[in-house]
N, C-alpha and C positions, 0 to 999 in steps of 0.2 A: 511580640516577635513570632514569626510565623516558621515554620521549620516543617519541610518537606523530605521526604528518603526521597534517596537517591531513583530508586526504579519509577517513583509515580514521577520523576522528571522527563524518565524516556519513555512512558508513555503519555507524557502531551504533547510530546512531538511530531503525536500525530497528523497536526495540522502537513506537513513536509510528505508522509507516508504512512499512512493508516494498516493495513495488513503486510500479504506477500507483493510481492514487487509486480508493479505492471508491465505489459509486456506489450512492446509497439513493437508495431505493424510494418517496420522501416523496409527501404531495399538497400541491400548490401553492392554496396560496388566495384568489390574486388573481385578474385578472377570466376568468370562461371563454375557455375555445378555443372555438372554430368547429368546424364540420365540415371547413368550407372550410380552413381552416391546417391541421388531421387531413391532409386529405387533398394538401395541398401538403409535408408533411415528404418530404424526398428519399432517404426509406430503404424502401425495399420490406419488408413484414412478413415476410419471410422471413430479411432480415438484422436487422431488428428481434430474430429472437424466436432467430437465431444469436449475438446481442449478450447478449442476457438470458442466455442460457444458456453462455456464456463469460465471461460476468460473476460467473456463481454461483460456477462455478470458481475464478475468479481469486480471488473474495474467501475462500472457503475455503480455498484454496493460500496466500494472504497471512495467514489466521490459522493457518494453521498453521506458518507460517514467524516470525511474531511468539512462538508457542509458542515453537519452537524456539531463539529469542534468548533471552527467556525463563529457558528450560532453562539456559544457556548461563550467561546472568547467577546463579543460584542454587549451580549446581555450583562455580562461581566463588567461592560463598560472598559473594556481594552482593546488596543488592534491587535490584527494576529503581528503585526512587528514587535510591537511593544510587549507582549504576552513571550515572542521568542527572543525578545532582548532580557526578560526578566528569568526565563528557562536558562537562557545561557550563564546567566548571573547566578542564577541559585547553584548551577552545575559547577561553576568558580567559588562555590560559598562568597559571592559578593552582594548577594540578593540586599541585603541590609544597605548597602553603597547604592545599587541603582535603580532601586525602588521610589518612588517621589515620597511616599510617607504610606504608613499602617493601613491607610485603606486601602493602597493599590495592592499591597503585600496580599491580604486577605482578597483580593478579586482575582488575584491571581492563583491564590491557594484554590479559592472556588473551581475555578476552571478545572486545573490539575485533578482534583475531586470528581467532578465530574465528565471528565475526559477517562480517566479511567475507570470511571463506573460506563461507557460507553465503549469502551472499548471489546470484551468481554462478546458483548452483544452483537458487535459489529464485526467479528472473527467470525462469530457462529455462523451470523447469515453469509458472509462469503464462503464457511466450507460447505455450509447445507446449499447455494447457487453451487457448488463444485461439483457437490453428492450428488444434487437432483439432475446434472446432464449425466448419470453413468460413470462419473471417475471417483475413486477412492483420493484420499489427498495425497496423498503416497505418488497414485500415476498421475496425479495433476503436476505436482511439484517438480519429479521426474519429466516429465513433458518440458515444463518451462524451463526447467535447466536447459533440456536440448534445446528447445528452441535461443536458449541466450547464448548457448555455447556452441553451437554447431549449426554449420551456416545451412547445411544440406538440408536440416529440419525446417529451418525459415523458411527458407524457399520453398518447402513444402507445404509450408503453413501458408505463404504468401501466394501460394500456387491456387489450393484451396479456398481460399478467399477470394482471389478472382471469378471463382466457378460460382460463386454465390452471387 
């Protein structure tokens, strides 16, 4: 029998979501910004466009770290469905019910094992992509908040982005 804690279960979930949260590019289509809101967002265009471009990073370093589970899960000899029907299971304590037998148990353990031995690694280099454009994670985090929660920021960010 194969028995996992609870915490190495959410981190191999990371196939779904690997780090901080990605941040699309979308356009919003309810009522316009202002100039006036434009120009009251509290991020100077130069952390603006240090955001943007540790963003790009991050979400590249996060797919490639979702590759990497990925990998993980197939060497395994599992799909990633199978691998998240068995996560879901162990989360239920039904692991034992939807497992086919002892080996998939242990292939699955495997992964978990090494999902969270990669995970670790795979934070670091998205905060060091963070660091190395100029933002502390502090103002990145801060940054992305605004941008998910305050439309004036998107469109600043989406603004920027056109200029490029």
């Amino acid at each position: 029998m194969v028995l996992l804690k609870k915490g190495t279960i959410a981190a191999a979930f990371v196939v779904a979501s690997v780090f901080a949260g990605q941040v699309a590019f979308a356009q919003d289509a309810t009522e316009p910004i202002t100039q006036e809101q434009l120009d009251a967002v509290e991020f100077s265009d130069d952390e603006l466009q240090k955001f943007i471009k540790a963003n790009t990073a991050a979400v590249e370093l996060q797919k490639e770290g979702r590759d990497a589970v990925v990998t993980a899960i197939e060497e395994a000899g599992l799909t990633t469905d199978r691998f998240n029907e068995l996560a879901q299971a162990n989360r239920q304590k039904k692991l034992d019910e939807v497992a086919k037998d002892d080996k998939e148990k242990e292939a699955f353990a495997t992964v978990v094992k090494n999902v969270v031995k990669l995970q670790p690694e795979n934070k670091q280099k998205v905060e060091k992509a963070i660091t190395d454009e100029g933002l502390s994670m502090e103002q990145y985090e801060k940054i992305n908040s605004a941008f998910q929660n305050d439309k004036a920021v998107r469109t600043k960010v989406q603004l920027l982005l056109q200029e490029q």
